[in-house]
C-alpha positions as CSV (number, residue, x, y, z in Angstrom):
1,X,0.0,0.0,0.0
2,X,1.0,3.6,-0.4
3,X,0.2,5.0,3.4
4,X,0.7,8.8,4.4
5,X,2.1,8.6,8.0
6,X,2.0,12.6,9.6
7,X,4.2,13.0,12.5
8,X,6.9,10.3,10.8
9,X,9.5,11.9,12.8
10,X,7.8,11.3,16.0
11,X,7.8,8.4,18.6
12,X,5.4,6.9,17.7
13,X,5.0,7.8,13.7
14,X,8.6,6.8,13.2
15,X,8.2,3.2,14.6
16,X,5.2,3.1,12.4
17,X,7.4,4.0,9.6
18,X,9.8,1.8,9.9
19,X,7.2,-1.5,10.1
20,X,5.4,-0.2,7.2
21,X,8.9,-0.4,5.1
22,X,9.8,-3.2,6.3
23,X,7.1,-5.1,5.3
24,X,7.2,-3.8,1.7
25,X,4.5,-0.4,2.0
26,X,5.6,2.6,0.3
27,X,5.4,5.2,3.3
28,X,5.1,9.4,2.5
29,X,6.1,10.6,5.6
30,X,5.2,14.6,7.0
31,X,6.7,16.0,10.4
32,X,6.9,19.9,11.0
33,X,9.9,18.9,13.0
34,X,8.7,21.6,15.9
35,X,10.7,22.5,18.5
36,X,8.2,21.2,21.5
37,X,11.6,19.1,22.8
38,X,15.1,18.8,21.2
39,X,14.8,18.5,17.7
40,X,17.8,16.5,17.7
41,X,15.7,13.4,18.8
42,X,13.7,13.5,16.1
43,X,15.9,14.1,13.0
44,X,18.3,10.6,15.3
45,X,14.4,9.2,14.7
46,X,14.1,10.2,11.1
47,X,17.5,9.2,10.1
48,X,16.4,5.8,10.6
49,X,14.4,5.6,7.2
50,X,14.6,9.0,5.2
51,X,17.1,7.1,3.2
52,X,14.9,4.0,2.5
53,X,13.8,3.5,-1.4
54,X,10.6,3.4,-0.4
55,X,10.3,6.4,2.0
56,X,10.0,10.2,1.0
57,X,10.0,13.4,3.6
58,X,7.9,16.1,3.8
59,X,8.8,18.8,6.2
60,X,5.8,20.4,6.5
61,X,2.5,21.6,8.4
62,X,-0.6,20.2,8.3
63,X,-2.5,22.9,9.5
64,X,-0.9,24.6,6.2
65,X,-3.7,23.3,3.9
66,X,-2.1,24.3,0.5
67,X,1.4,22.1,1.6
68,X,-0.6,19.4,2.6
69,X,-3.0,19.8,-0.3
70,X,0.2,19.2,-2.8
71,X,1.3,16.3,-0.7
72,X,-1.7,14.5,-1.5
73,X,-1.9,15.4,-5.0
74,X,1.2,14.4,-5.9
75,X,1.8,10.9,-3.9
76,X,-2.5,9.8,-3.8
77,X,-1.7,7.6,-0.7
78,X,-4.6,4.9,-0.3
79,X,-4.0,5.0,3.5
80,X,-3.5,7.7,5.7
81,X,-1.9,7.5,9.9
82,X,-2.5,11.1,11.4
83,X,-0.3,10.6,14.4
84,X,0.9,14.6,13.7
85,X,-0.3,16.5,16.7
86,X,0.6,19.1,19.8
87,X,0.7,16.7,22.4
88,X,1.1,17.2,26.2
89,X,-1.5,18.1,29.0
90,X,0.1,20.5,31.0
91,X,1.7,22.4,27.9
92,X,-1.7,23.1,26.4
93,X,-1.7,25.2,29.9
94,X,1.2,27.6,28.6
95,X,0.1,27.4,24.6
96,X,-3.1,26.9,24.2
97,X,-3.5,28.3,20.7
98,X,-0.9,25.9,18.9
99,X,-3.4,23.5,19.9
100,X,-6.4,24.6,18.0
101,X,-4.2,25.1,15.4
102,X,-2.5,21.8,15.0
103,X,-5.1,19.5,16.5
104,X,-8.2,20.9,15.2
105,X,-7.4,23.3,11.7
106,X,-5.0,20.4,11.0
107,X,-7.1,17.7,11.7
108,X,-10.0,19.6,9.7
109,X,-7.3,19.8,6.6
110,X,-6.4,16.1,6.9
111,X,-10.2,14.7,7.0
112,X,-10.9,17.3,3.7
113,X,-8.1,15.4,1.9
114,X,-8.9,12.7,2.3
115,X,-12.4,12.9,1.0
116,X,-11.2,14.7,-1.9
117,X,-8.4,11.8,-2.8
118,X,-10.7,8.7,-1.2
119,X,-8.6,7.2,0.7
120,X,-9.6,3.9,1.7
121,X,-9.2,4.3,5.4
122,X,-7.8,6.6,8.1
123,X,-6.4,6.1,11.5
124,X,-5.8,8.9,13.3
125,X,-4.4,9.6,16.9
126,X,-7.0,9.7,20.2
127,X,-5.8,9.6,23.9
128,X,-6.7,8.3,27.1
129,X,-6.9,11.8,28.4
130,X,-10.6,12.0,26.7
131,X,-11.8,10.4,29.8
132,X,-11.3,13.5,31.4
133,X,-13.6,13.2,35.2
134,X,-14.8,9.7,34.1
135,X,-13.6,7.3,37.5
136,X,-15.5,4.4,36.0
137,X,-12.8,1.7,35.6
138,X,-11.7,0.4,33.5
139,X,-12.5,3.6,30.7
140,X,-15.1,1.4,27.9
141,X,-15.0,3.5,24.5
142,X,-18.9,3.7,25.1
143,X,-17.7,5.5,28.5
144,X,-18.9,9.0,28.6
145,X,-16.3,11.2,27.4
146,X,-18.1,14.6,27.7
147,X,-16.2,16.3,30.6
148,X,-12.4,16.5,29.5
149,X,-10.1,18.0,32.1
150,X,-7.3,19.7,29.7
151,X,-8.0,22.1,26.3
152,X,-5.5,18.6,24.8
153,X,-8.0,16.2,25.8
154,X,-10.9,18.7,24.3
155,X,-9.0,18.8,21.1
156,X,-8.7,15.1,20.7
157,X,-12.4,14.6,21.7
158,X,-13.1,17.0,18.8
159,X,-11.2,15.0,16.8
160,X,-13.1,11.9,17.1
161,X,-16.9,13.9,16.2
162,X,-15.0,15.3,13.4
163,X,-13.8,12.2,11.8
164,X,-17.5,10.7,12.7
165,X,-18.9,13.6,10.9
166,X,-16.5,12.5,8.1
167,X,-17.5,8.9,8.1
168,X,-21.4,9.1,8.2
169,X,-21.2,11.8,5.6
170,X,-19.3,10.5,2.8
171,X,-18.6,7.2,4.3
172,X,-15.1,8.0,4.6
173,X,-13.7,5.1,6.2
174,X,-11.9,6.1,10.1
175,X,-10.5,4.3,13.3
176,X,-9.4,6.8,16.4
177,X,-7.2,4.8,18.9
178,X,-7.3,5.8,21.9
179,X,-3.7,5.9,23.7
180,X,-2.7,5.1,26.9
181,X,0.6,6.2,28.2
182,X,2.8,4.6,25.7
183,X,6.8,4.2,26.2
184,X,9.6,2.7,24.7
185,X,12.7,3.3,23.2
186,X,12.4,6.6,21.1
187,X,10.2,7.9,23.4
188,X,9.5,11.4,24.0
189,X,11.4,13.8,26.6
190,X,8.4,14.9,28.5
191,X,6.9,11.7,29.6
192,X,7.5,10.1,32.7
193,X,9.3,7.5,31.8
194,X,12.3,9.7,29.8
195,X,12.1,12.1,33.1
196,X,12.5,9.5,35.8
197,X,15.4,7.5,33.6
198,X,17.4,10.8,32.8
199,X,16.7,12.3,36.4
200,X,17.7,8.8,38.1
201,X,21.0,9.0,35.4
202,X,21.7,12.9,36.3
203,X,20.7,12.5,39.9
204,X,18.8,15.2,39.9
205,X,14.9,15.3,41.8
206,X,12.2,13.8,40.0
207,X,8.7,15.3,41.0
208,X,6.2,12.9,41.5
209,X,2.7,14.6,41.3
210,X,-0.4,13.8,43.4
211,X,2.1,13.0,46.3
212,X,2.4,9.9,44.1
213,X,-1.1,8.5,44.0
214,X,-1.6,8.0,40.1
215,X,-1.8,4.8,38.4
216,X,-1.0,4.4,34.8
217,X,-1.9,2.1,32.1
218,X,1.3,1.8,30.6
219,X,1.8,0.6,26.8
220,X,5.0,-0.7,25.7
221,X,5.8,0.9,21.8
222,X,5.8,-2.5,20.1
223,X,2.3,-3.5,21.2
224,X,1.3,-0.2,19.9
225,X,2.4,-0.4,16.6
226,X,1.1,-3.7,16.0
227,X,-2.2,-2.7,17.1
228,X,-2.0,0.4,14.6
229,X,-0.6,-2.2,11.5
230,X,-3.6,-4.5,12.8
231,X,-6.5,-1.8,12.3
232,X,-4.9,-0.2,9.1
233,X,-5.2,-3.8,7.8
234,X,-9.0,-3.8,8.5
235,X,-10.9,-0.5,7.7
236,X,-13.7,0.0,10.2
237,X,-17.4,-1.2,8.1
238,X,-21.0,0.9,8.4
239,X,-22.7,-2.4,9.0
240,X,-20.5,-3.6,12.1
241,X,-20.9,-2.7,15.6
242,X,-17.6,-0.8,16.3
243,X,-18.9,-1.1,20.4
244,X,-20.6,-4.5,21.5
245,X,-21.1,-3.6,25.4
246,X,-23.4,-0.6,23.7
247,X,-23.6,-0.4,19.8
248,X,-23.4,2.7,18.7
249,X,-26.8,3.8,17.0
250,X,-25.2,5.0,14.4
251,X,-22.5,2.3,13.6
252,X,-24.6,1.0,10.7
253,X,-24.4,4.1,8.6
254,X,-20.8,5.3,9.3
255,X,-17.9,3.2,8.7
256,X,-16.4,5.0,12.2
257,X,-14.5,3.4,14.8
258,X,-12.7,4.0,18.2
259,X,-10.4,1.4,20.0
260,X,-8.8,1.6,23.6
261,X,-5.0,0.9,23.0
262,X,-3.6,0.2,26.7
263,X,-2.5,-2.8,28.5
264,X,-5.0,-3.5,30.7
265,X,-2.7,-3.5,33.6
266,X,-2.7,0.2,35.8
267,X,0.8,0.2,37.5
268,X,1.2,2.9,40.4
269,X,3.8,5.4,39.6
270,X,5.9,4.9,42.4
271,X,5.8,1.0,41.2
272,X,7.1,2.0,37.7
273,X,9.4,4.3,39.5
274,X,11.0,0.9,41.3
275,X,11.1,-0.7,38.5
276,X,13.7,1.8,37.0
277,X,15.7,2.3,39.6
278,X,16.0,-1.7,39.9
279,X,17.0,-2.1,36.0
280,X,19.4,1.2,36.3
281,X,20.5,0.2,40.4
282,X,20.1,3.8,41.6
283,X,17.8,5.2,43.7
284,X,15.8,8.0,42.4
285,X,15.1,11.1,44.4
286,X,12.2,12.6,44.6
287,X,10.1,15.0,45.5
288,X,6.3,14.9,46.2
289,X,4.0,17.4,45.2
290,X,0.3,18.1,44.7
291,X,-1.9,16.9,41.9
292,X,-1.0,19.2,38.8
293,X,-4.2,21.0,37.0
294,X,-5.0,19.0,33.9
295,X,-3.6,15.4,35.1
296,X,-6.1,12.8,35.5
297,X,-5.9,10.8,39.0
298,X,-6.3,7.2,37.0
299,X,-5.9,5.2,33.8
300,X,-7.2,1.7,32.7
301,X,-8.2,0.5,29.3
302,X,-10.9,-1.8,28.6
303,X,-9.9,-3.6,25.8
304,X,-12.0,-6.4,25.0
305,X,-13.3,-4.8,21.8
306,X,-9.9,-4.7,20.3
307,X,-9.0,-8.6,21.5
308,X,-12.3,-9.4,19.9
309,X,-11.8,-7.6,16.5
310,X,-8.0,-8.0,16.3
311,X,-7.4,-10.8,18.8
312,X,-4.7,-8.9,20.3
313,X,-4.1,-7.6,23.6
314,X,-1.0,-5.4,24.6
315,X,0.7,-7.5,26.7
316,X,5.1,-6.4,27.5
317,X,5.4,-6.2,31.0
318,X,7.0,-2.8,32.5
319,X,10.1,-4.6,33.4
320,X,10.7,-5.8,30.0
321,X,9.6,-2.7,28.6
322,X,11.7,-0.4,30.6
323,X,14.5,-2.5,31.1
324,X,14.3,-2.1,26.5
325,X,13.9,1.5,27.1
326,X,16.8,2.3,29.4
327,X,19.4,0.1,27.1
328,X,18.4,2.2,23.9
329,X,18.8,5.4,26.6
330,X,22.6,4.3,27.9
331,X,23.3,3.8,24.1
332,X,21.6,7.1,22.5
333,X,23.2,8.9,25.3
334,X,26.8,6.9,25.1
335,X,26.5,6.3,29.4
């Protein structure tokens, strides 16, 4: 397949990438290469595959729609990944507008081309953080999503009644997955995980919010891929129930889909914190502090819908995957 990846020089967008070309796709790859964290990480990322045969790099936008517009034009990709987004709840606190300028007005651009080019099926980027006050665990994608805590989380739940819009309108083919915490090797700077390692490493404070009372549904980078090549494999159908705890009355007109994407297995932050310190053998220092505006206080995935569509369930432990994750962060760092 031809598949437009956006973000391709992000976390999770250049692991995506890299699967896609190995298993013979022809990837066109878009990243605005913003300066969010150290640019350096990403063009390490990109270097990776901007050289492959297959691969070709667009350095652009897609909230510009005239860039993006020429992207599609020229390379007609049958598939399209939006993983291209502002991320991060507590820096839509600080910068609210790049926001509605990335998320939604780019969002908008990518959903508009790709009912002008018919794609056969897009899979775009959700998050955990939709479930905003929800405290019924584990979060079900029929869950009531209606009371985000953080303008990211609105942004994301806009994106999802956008691309339904999309679907039962022109029966444009779409599947939102819903992330939860994902880390790996690769992984970004501002996430816990990359904080504790380098903190523990640098010996500097770490500070644990909530007085260290969250629990996280952790998901290793490998299981998320392989859910992503899984879905882009199997466009969501108008005559399938996309939710079988509560169909969705309007699952048999739009060809619209949304998938937890977690492990299933909440791990208290002062657990994952061990856990580091045991694979790195240092103690971490920390300092507590209250709960931070815009966090949520729990996450847990449901994800029966995507064992019983896919039959696969995320399943790396956090040992494995952080003892993975602080092996590529000794080498990337030479320690």
């Amino acid at each position: 397949m031809k598949i437009l990846v956006t973000g391709s020089a992000g976390f999770i967008g250049s692991a995506l990438t890299l699967r896609l070309l190995d298993r013979g796709d022809n990837v066109i790859g878009i990243d605005n290469h913003n300066d969010y964290y150290n640019p350096k990480l990403k063009q390490s990322r990109l270097l990776r595959h901007i050289d492959h045969i297959n691969y070709r790099h667009f350095r652009i936008d897609i909230s510009n729609q005239k860039s993006l517009k020429k992207v599609f034009s020229e390379n007609k990709p049958t598939v399209v990944v939006n993983l291209a987004a502002q991320a991060g709840v507590r820096y839509s606190l600080k910068n609210p507008s790049i926001y509605i300028q990335s998320n939604i007005l780019g969002f908008a651009n990518i959903l508009e081309e790709c009912r002008i080019h018919k794609v056969n099926h897009l899979v775009y980027a959700s998050t955990s953080s939709v479930y905003g006050l929800n405290t019924n665990m584990p979060f079900k994608e029929n869950s009531n999503v209606d009371h985000p805590k953080s303008l990211y989380a609105a942004t994301k739940k806009s994106n999802e009644l956008m691309a339904h819009a999309y679907s039962y309108l022109y029966q444009l083919p779409t599947t939102g997955l819903r992330f939860f915490t994902v880390y790996g090797p690769w992984g970004r700077p501002d996430m816990a995980p990359f904080k504790f390692t380098k903190s523990i490493f640098e010996k500097k404070k770490i500070n644990i919010y909530n007085n260290g009372k969250h629990t996280r549904d952790f998901t290793y980078i490998d299981d998320i891929i392989e859910v992503i090549i899984k879905v882009i494999d199997k466009p969501a159908q108008s005559n399938k129930k996309w939710n079988s705890n509560k169909p969705d009355p309007a699952s048999s007109k739009s060809p619209w889909c949304i998938y937890n994407v977690g492990n299933n297995k909440p791990v208290k932050l002062l657990d994952y914190l061990k856990s580091l310190e045991k694979i790195i053998k240092k103690k971490a220092n920390i300092r507590f502090l209250p709960m931070q505006l815009g966090d949520v206080m729990d996450t847990n995935a449901s994800i029966d819908n995507l064992a019983k569509n896919f039959d696969y369930r995320p399943n790396t432990s956090i040992d494995d995957g952080n003892l993975k994750f602080v092996n590529w962060y000794k080498q990337y760092f030479n320690l």
